[in-house]
C-alpha positions as protocol buffer text, in pm:
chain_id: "A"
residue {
  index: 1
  type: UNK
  ca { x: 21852 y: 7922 z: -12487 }
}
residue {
  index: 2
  type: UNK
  ca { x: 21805 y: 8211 z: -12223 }
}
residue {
  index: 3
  type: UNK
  ca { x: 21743 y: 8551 z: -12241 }
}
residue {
  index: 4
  type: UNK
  ca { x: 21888 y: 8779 z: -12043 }
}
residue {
  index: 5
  type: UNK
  ca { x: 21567 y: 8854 z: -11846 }
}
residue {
  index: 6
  type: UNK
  ca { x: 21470 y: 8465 z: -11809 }
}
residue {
  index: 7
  type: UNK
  ca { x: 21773 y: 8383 z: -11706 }
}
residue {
  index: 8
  type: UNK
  ca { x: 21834 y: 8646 z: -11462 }
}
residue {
  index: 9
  type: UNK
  ca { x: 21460 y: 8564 z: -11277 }
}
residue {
  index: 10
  type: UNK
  ca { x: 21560 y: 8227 z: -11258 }
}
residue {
  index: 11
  type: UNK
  ca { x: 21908 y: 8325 z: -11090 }
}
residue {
  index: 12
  type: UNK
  ca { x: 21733 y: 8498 z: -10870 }
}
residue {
  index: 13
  type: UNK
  ca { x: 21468 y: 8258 z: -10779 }
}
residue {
  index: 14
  type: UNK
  ca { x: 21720 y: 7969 z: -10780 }
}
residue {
  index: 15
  type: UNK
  ca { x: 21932 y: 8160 z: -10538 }
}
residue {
  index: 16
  type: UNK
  ca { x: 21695 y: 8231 z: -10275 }
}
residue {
  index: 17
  type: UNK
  ca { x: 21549 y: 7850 z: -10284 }
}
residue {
  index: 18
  type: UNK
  ca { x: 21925 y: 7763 z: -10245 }
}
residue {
  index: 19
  type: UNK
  ca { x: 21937 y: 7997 z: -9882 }
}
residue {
  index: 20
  type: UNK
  ca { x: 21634 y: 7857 z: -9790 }
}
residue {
  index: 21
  type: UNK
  ca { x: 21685 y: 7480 z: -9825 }
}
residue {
  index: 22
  type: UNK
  ca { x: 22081 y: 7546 z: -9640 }
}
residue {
  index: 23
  type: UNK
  ca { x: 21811 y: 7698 z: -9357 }
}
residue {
  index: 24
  type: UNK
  ca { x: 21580 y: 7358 z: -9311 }
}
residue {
  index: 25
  type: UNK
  ca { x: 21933 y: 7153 z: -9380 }
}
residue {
  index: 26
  type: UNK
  ca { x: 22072 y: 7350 z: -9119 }
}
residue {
  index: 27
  type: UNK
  ca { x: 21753 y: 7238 z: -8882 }
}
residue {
  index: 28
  type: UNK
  ca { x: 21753 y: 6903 z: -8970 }
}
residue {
  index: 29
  type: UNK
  ca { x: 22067 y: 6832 z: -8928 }
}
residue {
  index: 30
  type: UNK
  ca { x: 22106 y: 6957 z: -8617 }
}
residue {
  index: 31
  type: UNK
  ca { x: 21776 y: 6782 z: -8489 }
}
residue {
  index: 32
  type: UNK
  ca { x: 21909 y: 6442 z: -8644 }
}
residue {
  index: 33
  type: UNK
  ca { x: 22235 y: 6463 z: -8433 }
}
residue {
  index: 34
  type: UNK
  ca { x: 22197 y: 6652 z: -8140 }
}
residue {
  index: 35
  type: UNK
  ca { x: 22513 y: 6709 z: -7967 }
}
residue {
  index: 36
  type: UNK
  ca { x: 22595 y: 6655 z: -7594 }
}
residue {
  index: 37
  type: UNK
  ca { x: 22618 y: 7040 z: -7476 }
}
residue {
  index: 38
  type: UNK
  ca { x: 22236 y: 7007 z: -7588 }
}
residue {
  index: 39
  type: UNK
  ca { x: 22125 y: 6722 z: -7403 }
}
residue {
  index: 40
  type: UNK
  ca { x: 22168 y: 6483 z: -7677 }
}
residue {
  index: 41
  type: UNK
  ca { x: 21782 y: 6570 z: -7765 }
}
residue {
  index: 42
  type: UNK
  ca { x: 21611 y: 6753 z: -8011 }
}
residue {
  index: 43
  type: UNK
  ca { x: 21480 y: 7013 z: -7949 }
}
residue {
  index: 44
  type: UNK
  ca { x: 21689 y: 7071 z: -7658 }
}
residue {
  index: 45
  type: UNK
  ca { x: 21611 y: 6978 z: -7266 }
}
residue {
  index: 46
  type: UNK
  ca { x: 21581 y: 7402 z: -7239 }
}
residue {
  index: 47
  type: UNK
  ca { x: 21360 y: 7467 z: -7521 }
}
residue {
  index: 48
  type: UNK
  ca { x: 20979 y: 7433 z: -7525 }
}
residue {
  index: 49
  type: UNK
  ca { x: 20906 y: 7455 z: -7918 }
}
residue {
  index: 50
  type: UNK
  ca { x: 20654 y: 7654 z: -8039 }
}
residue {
  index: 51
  type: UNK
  ca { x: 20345 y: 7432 z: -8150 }
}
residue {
  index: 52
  type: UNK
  ca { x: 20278 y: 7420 z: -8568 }
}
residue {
  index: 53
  type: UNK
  ca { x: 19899 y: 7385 z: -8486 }
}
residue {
  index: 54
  type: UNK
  ca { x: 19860 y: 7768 z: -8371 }
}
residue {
  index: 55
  type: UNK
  ca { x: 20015 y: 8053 z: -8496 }
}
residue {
  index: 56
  type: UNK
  ca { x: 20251 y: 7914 z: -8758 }
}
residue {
  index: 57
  type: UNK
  ca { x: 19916 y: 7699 z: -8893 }
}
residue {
  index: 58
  type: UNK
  ca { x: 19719 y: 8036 z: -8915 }
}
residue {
  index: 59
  type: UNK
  ca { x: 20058 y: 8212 z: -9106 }
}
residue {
  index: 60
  type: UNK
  ca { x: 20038 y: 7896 z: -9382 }
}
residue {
  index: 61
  type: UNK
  ca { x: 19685 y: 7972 z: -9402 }
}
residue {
  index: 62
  type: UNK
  ca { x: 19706 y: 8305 z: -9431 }
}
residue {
  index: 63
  type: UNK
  ca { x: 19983 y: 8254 z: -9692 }
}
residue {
  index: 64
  type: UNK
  ca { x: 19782 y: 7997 z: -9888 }
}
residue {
  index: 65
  type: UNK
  ca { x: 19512 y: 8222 z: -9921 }
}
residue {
  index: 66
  type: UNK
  ca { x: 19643 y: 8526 z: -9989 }
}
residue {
  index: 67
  type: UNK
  ca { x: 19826 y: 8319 z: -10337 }
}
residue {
  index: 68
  type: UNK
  ca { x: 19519 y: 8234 z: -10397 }
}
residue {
  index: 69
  type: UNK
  ca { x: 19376 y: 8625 z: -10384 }
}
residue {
  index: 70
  type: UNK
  ca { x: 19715 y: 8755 z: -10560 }
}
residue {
  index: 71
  type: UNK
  ca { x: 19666 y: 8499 z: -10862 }
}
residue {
  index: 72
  type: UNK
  ca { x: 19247 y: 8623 z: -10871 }
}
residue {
  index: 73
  type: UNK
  ca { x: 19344 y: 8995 z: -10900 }
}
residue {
  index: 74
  type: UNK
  ca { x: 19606 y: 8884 z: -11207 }
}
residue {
  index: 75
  type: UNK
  ca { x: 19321 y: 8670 z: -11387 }
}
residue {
  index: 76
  type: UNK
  ca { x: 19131 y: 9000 z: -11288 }
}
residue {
  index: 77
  type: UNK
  ca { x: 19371 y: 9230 z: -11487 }
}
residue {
  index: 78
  type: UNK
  ca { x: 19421 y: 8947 z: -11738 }
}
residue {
  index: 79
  type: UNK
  ca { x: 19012 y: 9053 z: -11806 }
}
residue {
  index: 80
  type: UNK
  ca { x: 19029 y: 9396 z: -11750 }
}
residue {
  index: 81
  type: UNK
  ca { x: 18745 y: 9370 z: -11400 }
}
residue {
  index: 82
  type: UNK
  ca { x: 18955 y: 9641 z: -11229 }
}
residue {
  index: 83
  type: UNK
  ca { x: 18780 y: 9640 z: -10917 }
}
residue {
  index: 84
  type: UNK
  ca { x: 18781 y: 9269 z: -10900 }
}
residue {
  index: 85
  type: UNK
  ca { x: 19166 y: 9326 z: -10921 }
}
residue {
  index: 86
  type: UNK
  ca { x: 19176 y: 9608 z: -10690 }
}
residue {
  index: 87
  type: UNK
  ca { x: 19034 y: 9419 z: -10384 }
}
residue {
  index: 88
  type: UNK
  ca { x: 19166 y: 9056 z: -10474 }
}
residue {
  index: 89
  type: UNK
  ca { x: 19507 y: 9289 z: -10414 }
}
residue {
  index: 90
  type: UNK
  ca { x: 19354 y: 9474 z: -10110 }
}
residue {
  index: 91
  type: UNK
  ca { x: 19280 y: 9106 z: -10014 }
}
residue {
  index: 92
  type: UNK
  ca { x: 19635 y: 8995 z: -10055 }
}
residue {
  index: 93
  type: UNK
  ca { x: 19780 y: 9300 z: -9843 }
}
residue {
  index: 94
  type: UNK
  ca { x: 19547 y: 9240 z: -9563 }
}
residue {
  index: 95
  type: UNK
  ca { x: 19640 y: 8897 z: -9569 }
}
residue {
  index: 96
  type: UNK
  ca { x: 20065 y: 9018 z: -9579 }
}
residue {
  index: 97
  type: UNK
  ca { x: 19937 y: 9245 z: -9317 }
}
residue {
  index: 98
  type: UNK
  ca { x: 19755 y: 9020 z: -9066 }
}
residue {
  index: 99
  type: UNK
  ca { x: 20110 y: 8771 z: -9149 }
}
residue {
  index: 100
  type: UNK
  ca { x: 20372 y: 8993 z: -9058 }
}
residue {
  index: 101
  type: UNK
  ca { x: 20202 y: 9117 z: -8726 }
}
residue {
  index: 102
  type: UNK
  ca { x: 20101 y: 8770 z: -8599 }
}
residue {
  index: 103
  type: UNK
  ca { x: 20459 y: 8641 z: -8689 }
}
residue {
  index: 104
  type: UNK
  ca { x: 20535 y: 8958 z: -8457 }
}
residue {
  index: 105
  type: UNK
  ca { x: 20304 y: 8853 z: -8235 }
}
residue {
  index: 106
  type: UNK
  ca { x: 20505 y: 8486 z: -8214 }
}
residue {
  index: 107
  type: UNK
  ca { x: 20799 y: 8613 z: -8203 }
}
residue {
  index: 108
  type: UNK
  ca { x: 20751 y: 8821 z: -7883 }
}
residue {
  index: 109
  type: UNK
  ca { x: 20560 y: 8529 z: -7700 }
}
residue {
  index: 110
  type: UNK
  ca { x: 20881 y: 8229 z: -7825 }
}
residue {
  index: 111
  type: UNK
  ca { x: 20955 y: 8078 z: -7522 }
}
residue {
  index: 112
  type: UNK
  ca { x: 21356 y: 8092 z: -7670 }
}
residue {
  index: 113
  type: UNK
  ca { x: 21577 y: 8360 z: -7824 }
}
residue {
  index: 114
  type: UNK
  ca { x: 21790 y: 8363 z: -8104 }
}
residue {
  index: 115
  type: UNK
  ca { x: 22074 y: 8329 z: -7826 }
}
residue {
  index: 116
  type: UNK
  ca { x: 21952 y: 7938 z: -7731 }
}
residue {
  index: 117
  type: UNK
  ca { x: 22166 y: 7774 z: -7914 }
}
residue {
  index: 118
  type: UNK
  ca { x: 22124 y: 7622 z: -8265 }
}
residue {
  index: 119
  type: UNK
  ca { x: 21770 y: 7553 z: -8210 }
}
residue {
  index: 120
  type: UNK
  ca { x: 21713 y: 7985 z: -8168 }
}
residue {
  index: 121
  type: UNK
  ca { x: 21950 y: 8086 z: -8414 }
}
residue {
  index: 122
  type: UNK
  ca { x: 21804 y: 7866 z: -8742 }
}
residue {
  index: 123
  type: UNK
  ca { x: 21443 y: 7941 z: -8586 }
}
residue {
  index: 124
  type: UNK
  ca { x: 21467 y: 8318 z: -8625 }
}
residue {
  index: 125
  type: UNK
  ca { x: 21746 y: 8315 z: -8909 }
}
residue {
  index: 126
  type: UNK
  ca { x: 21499 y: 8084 z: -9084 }
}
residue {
  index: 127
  type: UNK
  ca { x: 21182 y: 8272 z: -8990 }
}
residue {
  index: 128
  type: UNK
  ca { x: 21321 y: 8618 z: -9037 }
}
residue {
  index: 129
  type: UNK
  ca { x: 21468 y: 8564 z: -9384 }
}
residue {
  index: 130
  type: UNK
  ca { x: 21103 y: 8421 z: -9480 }
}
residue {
  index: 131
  type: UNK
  ca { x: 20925 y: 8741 z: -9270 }
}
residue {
  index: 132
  type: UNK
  ca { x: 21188 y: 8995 z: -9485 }
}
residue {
  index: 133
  type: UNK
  ca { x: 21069 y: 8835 z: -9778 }
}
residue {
  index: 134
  type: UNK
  ca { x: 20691 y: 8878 z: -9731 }
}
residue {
  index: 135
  type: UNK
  ca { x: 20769 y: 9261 z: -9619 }
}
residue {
  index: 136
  type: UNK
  ca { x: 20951 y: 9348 z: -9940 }
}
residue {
  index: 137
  type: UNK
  ca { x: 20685 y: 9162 z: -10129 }
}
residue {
  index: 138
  type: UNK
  ca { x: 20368 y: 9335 z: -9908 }
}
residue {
  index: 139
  type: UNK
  ca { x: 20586 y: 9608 z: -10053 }
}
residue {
  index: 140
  type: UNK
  ca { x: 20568 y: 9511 z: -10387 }
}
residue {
  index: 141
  type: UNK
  ca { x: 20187 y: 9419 z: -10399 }
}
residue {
  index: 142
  type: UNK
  ca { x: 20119 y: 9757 z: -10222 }
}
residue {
  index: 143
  type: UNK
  ca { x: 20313 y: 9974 z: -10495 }
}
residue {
  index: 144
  type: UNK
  ca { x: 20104 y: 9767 z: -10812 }
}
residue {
  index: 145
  type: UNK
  ca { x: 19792 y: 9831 z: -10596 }
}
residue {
  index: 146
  type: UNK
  ca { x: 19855 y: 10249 z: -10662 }
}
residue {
  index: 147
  type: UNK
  ca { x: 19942 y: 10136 z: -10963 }
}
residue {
  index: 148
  type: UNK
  ca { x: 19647 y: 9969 z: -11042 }
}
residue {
  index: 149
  type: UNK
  ca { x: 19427 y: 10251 z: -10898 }
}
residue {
  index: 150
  type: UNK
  ca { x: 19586 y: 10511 z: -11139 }
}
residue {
  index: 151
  type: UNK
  ca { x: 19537 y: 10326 z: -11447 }
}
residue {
  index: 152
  type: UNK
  ca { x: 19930 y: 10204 z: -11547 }
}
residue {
  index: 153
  type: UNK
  ca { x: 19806 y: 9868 z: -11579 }
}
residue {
  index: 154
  type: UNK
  ca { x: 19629 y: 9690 z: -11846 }
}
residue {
  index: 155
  type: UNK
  ca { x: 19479 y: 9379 z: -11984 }
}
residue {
  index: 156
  type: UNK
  ca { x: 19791 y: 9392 z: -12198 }
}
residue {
  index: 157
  type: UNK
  ca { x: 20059 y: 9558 z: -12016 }
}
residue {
  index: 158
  type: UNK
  ca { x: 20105 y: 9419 z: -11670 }
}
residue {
  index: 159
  type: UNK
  ca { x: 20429 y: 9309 z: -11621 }
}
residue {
  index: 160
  type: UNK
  ca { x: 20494 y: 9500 z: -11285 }
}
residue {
  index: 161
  type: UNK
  ca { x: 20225 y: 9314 z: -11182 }
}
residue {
  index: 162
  type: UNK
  ca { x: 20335 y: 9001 z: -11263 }
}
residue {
  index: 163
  type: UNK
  ca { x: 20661 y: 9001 z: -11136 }
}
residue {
  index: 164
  type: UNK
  ca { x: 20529 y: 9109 z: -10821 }
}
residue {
  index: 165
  type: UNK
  ca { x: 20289 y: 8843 z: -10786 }
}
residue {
  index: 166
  type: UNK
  ca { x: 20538 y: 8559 z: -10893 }
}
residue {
  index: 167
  type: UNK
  ca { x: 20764 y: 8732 z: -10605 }
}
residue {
  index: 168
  type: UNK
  ca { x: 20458 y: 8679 z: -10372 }
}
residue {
  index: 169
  type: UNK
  ca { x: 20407 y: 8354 z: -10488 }
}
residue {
  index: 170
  type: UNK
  ca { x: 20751 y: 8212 z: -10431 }
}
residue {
  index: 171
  type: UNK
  ca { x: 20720 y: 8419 z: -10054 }
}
């Protein structure tokens, strides 16, 4: 049986895995049947892909770590170490930070534009619905950090918190 709140995360988290998977189904299809006005390759004979071994590999790491920081500053609260918590979350926003400008950063340096075709469009539809996400969770994380400075969170009452770091876990 669901509550109203359960069921309404899980909505909510269920939706936005749903646009995300039609984004990589989008991509895969289209690099599993490449059409003619394309070349009949993948990616197409125009397009020089952007390698996964330098920027995008220093984004997942980024992201990997800064979960990692983000669930260190909750076991933090979960203690009551406050300024353990405070910089595992100053941590996390440098790390949301140092993401959104090098995805910036790639973005301005893609050899292609949203306007090349399929392979441009599901790139920066793709990438910009995962870059809104981290802003609005930066955001997040950034608002329980004040928090967290003035005292509204406890060992007890943290759900703010925690709904902002399951946010910037699923990011």
């Amino acid at each position: 049986r669901f509550t109203r709140p359960s069921y309404g995360n899980d909505s909510f988290y269920r939706f936005r895995s749903n646009v995300f998977f039609c984004f990589f189904l989008g991509f895969f299809y289209a690099s599993i049947s490449p059409v003619f006005n394309i070349g009949g390759v993948w990616p197409p004979t125009h397009i020089v892909a952007i390698s996964p071994w330098g920027l995008p590999f220093v984004n997942t790491i980024l992201l990997l770590s800064s979960g990692a920081s983000v669930t260190w500053a909750h076991h933090a609260i979960i203690a009551g170490f406050k300024k353990e918590a405070m910089l595992g979350l100053n941590i996390t926003l440098m790390f949301a930070v140092a993401f959104t400008a090098m995805q910036g950063f790639e973005y301005a340096g893609a050899p292609f534009s949203m306007s090349d075709g399929v392979y441009g469009s599901v790139f920066y539809m793709a990438t910009g619905f995962h870059g809104f996400h981290v802003i609005i969770g930066t955001i997040f994380l950034a608002i329980c950090t004040i928090r967290l400075y003035f005292d509204h969170f406890s060992r007890q009452h943290h759900f703010g918190f925690e709904a902002a770091a399951w946010y910037w876990h699923f990011v």
